[in-house]
KOLPAZA-912018 format. One record per residue (C-alpha): chain; x, y, z. Coordinates in nm, 4 decimals, decimal comma. Layout:
{A; {X; Y; Z}}
...
! end
This chain:
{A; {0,0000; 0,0000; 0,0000}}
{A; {0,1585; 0,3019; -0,1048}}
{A; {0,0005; 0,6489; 0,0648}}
{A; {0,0150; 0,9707; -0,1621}}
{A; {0,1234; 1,2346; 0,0572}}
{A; {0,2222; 1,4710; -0,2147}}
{A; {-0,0894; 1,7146; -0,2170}}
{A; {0,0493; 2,0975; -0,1677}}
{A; {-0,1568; 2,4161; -0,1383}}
{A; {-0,0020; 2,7648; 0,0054}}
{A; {-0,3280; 2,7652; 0,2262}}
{A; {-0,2263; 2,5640; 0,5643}}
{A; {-0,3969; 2,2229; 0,5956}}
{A; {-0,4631; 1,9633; 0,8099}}
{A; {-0,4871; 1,6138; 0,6975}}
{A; {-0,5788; 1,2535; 0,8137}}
{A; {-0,6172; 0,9767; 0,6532}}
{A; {-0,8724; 1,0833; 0,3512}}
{A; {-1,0102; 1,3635; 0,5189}}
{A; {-0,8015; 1,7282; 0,3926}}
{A; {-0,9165; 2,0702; 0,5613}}
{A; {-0,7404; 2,3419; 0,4344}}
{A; {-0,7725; 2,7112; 0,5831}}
{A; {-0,7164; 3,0645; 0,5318}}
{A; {-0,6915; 3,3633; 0,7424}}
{A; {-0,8096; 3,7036; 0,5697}}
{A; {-0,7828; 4,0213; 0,7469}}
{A; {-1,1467; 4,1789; 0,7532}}
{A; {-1,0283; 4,4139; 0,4556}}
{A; {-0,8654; 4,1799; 0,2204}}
{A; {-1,0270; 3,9367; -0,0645}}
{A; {-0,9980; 3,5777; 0,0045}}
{A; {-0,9896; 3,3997; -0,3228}}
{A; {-1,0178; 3,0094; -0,1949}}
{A; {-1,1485; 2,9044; -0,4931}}
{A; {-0,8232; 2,8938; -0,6551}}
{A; {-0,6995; 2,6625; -0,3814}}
{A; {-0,9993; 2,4372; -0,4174}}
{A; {-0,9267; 2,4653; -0,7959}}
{A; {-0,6332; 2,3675; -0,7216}}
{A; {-0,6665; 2,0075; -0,5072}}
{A; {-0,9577; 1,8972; -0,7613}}
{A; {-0,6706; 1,8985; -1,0115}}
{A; {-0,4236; 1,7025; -0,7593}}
{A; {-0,7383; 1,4974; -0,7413}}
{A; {-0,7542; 1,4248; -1,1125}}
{A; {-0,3906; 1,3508; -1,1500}}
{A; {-0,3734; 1,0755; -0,8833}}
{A; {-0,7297; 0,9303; -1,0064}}
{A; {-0,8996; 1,0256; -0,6915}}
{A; {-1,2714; 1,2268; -0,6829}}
{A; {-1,3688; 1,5178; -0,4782}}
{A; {-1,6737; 1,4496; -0,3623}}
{A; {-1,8386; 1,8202; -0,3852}}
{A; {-2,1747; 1,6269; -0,1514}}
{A; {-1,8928; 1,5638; 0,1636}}
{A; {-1,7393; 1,8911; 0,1030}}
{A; {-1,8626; 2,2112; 0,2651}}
{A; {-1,7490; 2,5857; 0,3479}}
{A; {-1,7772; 2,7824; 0,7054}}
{A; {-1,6810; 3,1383; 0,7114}}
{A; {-1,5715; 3,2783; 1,0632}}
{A; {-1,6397; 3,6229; 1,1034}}
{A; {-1,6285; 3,8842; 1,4238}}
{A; {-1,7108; 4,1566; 1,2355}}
{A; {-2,0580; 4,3320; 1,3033}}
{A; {-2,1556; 4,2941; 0,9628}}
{A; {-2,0311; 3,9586; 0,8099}}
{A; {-1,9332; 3,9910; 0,4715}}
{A; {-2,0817; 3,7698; 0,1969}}
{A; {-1,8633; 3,5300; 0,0777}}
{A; {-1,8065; 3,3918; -0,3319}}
{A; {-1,9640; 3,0629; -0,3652}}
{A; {-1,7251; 2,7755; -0,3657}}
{A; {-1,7389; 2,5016; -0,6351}}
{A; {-1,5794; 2,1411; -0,7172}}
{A; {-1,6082; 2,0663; -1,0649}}
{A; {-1,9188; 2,3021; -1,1074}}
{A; {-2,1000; 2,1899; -0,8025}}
{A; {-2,1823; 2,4399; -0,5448}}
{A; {-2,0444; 2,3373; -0,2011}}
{A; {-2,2353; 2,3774; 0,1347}}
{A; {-2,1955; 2,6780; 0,3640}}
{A; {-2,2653; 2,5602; 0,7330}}
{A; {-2,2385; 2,7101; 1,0948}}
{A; {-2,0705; 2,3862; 1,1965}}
{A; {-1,8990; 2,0846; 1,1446}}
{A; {-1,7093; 1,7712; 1,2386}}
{A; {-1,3488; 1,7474; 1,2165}}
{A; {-1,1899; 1,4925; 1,3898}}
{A; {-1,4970; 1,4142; 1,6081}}
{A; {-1,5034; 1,7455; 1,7298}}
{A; {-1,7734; 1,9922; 1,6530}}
{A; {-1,6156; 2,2792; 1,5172}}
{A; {-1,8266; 2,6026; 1,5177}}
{A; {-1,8352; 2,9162; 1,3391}}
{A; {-1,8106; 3,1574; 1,6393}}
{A; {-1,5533; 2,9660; 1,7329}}
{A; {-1,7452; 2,8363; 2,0751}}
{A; {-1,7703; 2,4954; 2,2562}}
{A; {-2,1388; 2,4981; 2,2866}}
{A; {-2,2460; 2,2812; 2,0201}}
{A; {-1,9319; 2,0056; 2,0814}}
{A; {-2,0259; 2,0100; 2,4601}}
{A; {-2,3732; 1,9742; 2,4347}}
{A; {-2,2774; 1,6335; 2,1665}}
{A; {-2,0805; 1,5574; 2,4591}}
{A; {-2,3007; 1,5623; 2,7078}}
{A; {-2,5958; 1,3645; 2,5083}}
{A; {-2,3431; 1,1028; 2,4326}}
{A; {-2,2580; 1,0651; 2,7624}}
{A; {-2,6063; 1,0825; 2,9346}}
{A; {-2,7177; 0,8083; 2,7016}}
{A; {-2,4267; 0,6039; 2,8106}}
{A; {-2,5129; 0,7201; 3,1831}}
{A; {-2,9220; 0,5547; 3,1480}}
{A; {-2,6723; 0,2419; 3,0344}}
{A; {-2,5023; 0,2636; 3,3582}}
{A; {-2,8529; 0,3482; 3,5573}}
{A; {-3,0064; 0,0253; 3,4457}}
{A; {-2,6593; -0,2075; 3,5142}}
{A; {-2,6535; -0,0315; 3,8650}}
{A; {-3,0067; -0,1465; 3,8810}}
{A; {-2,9442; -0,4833; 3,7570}}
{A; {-2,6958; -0,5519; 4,0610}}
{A; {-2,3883; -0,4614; 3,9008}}
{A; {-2,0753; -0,4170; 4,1593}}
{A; {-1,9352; -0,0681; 4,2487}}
{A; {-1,6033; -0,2304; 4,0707}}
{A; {-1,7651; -0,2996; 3,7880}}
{A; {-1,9525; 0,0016; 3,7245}}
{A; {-1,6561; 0,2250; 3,7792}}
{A; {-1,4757; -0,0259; 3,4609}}
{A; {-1,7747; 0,0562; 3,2543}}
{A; {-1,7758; 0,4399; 3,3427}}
{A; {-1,4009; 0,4610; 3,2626}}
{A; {-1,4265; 0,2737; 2,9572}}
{A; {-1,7393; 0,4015; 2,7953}}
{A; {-1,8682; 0,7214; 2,9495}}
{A; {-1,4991; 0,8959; 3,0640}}
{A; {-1,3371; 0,8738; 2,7028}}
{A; {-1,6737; 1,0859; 2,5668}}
{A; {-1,6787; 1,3348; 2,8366}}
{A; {-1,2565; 1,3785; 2,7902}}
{A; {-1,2179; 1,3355; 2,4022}}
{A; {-0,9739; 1,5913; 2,2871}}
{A; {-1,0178; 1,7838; 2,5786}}
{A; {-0,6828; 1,9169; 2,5554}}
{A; {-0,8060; 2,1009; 2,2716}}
{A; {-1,1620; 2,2864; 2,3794}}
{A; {-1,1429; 2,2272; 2,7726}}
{A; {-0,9503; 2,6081; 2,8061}}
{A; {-1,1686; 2,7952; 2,6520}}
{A; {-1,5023; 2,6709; 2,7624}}
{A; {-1,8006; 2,8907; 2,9477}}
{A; {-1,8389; 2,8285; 3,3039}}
{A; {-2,1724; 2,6967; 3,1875}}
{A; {-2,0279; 2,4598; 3,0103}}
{A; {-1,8083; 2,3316; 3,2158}}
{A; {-2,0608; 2,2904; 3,4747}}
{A; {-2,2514; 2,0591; 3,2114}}
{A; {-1,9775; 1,8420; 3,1880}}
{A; {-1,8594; 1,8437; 3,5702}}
{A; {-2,2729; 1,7217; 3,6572}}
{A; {-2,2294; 1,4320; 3,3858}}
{A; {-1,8782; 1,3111; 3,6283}}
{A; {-2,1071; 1,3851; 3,9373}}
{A; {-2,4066; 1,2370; 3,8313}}
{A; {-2,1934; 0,8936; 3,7380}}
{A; {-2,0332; 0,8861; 4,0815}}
{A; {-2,3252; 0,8798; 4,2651}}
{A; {-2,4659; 0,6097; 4,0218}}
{A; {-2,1454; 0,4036; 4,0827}}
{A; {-2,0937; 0,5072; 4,5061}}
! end
């Protein structure tokens, strides 16, 4: 298996596996011509026999300014791509104000589902041991994923949100 890791762009970017995510930083003044970039890896794309698939691809603009700016439309291979207020990279929610909100309220659902889990093992006679092994394998991974990442810049509401899910399991479990 050989792994192509020859794709270039001026634009930073931040690859895994098959998933690419390119970026640019425009002051509020200045034209941002992405298009060119996309242009750009759709021809990479063609050379090595691989598809761009313009229905996975989408746009998100971050903007502070008081009146956000309109952005081109951008296209791959004549199809319009999606302009969203979020999306997933990496398993993390990734917002276009830049806030935790939406990836700690994922969290939290995640982990509350997983908590009813623990509710009815707790109920079905389960040891403390053994419900502390399923909260550390199961619920503690969702509620710390990549926390390195979003867990400095969160709201003190947020944080609260995910401190209740740790409280709420260790009175399930003690």
């Amino acid at each position: 298996l050989i792994m192509i890791n020859d794709l270039r762009s001026e634009l930073p970017m931040v690859k895994y596996v098959d998933d690419t995510t390119i970026y640019k930083v425009t002051p509020q003044l200045e034209h941002c011509d992405i298009q060119s970039f996309v242009d750009e890896i759709t021809s990479w794309c063609d050379t090595n026999n691989m598809k761009l698939n313009a229905k996975k691809t989408v746009s998100m603009d971050v903007s502070f300014a008081k009146s956000r700016p309109t952005p081109a439309p951008i296209c791959v291979n004549g199809s319009p791509i999606e302009t969203v207020h979020s999306f997933r990279l990496l398993g993390l929610l990734i917002s276009d104000d830049l806030s935790w909100e939406m990836n700690t309220t994922h969290i939290c659902n995640k982990a509350n589902s997983r908590l009813y889990g623990l509710t009815l093992l707790r109920r079905a006679g389960l040891s403390q041991k053994h419900l502390l092994l399923i909260y550390q394998s199961t619920i503690r991974p969702v509620v710390e994923y990549a926390c390195a990442v979003w867990h400095f810049s969160l709201t003190q509401a947020d944080r609260d949100r995910i401190e209740s899910i740790q409280k709420r399991a260790l009175n399930l479990i003690l």
